[in-house]
Each structure stands twice: as C-alpha cells, then as structure tokens.
C-alpha positions in Angstrom: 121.5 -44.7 73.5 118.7 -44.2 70.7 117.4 -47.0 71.2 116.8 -46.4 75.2 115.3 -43.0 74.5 112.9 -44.4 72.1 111.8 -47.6 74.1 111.3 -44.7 76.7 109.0 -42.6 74.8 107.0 -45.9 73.6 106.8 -47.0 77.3 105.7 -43.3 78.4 103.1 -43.2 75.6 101.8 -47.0 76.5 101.2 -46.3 79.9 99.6 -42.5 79.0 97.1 -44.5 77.4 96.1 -47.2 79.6 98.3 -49.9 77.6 99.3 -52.6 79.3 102.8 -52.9 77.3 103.7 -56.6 76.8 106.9 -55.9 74.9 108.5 -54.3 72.5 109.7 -55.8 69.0 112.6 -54.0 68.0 113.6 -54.6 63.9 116.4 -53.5 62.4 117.3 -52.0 58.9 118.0 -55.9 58.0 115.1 -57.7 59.3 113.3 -59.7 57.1 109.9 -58.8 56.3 109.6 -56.1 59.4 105.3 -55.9 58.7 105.1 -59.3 58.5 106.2 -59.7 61.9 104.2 -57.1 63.5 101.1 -58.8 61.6 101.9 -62.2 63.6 102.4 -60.6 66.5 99.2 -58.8 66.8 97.5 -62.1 65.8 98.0 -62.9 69.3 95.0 -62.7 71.4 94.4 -60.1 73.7 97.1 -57.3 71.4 94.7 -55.1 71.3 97.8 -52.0 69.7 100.6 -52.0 67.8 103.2 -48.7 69.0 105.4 -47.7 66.5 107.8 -44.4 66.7 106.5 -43.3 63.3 104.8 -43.9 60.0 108.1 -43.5 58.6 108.9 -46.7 59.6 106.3 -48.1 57.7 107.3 -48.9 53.4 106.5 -45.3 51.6 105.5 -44.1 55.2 101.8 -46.0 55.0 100.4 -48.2 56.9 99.3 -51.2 56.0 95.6 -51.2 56.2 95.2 -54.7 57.2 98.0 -54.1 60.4 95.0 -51.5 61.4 92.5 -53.8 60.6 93.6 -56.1 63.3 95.2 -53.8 66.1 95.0 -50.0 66.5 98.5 -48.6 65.5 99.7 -45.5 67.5 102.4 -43.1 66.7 104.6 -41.6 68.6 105.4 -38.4 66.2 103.6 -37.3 65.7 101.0 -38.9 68.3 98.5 -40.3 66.1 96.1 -43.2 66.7 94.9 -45.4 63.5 91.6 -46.8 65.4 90.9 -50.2 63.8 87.0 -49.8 64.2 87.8 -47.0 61.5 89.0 -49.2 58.7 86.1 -50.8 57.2 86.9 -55.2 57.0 87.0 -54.9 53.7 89.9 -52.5 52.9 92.6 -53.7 50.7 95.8 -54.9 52.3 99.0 -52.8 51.4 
C-alpha cells in the first residue's frame, strides 16, 4: 500500500511539472548500489530528472553532486528541485 501512495505522489508531482514520467525505478533496502543505478539510468538520453520521495533516501541524506550534474533531482518532501544548471561541471562527485 506504501508503495502505491508513493508512486502516486511521484506521478502527481511529474505531471504538476510538465514531466513526461517514463518510469519509476523502485530500490529496495537490499539493492546493490541504489545511486549507481539512478546514475545509469539518467545517462539515458532524453532523462532530463530524476524524482525521488526524499533526500533521505540518498547516503547521509545528500545528494550526490554528480546525480545533479547530469539530471535535475526533485523531491517530493519536501518539494525541492536541485537544478543541474546550478552545480558548476566541476563539482566533486559524492
């Protein structure tokens, strides 16, 4: 059931913005290397955002600059959007 209601929100937020949603990855409290995958995944042409429910999600609750450095990440709570045009090309990867 948590997992419909936050899908939900995701979708709601996507389509607030003018996001044309493609799909959503879901990763688990065992999936290997959960940033990793979101980095191939927005090496994808044409993934121009990543949604996530939260920074919390994220390893100490940062994101990784270089995730923003390739796609804008927005947050769903709080509703935040990371712009990548703000993160200068040569930040250092988390």
């Amino acid at each position: 059931m948590r997992r419909q209601w936050d899908e939900a929100q995701i979708r709601a937020l996507a389509a607030r913005l003018g996001y044309d949603l493609r799909r959503i990855a879901v990763f688990g409290p065992h999936t290997d290397r959960p940033v990793h995958r979101l980095r191939v995944l927005v090496a994808n042409p044409g993934v121009d955002a990543v949604i996530v429910l939260g920074l919390g999600y994220f390893e100490k609750g940062e994101l990784p600059g270089d995730l923003v450095g390739r796609a804008d990440v927005v947050t769903v709570s709080p509703e935040q959007i990371f712009a990548r045009w703000l993160i200068p090309p040569d930040a250092p990867a988390d």
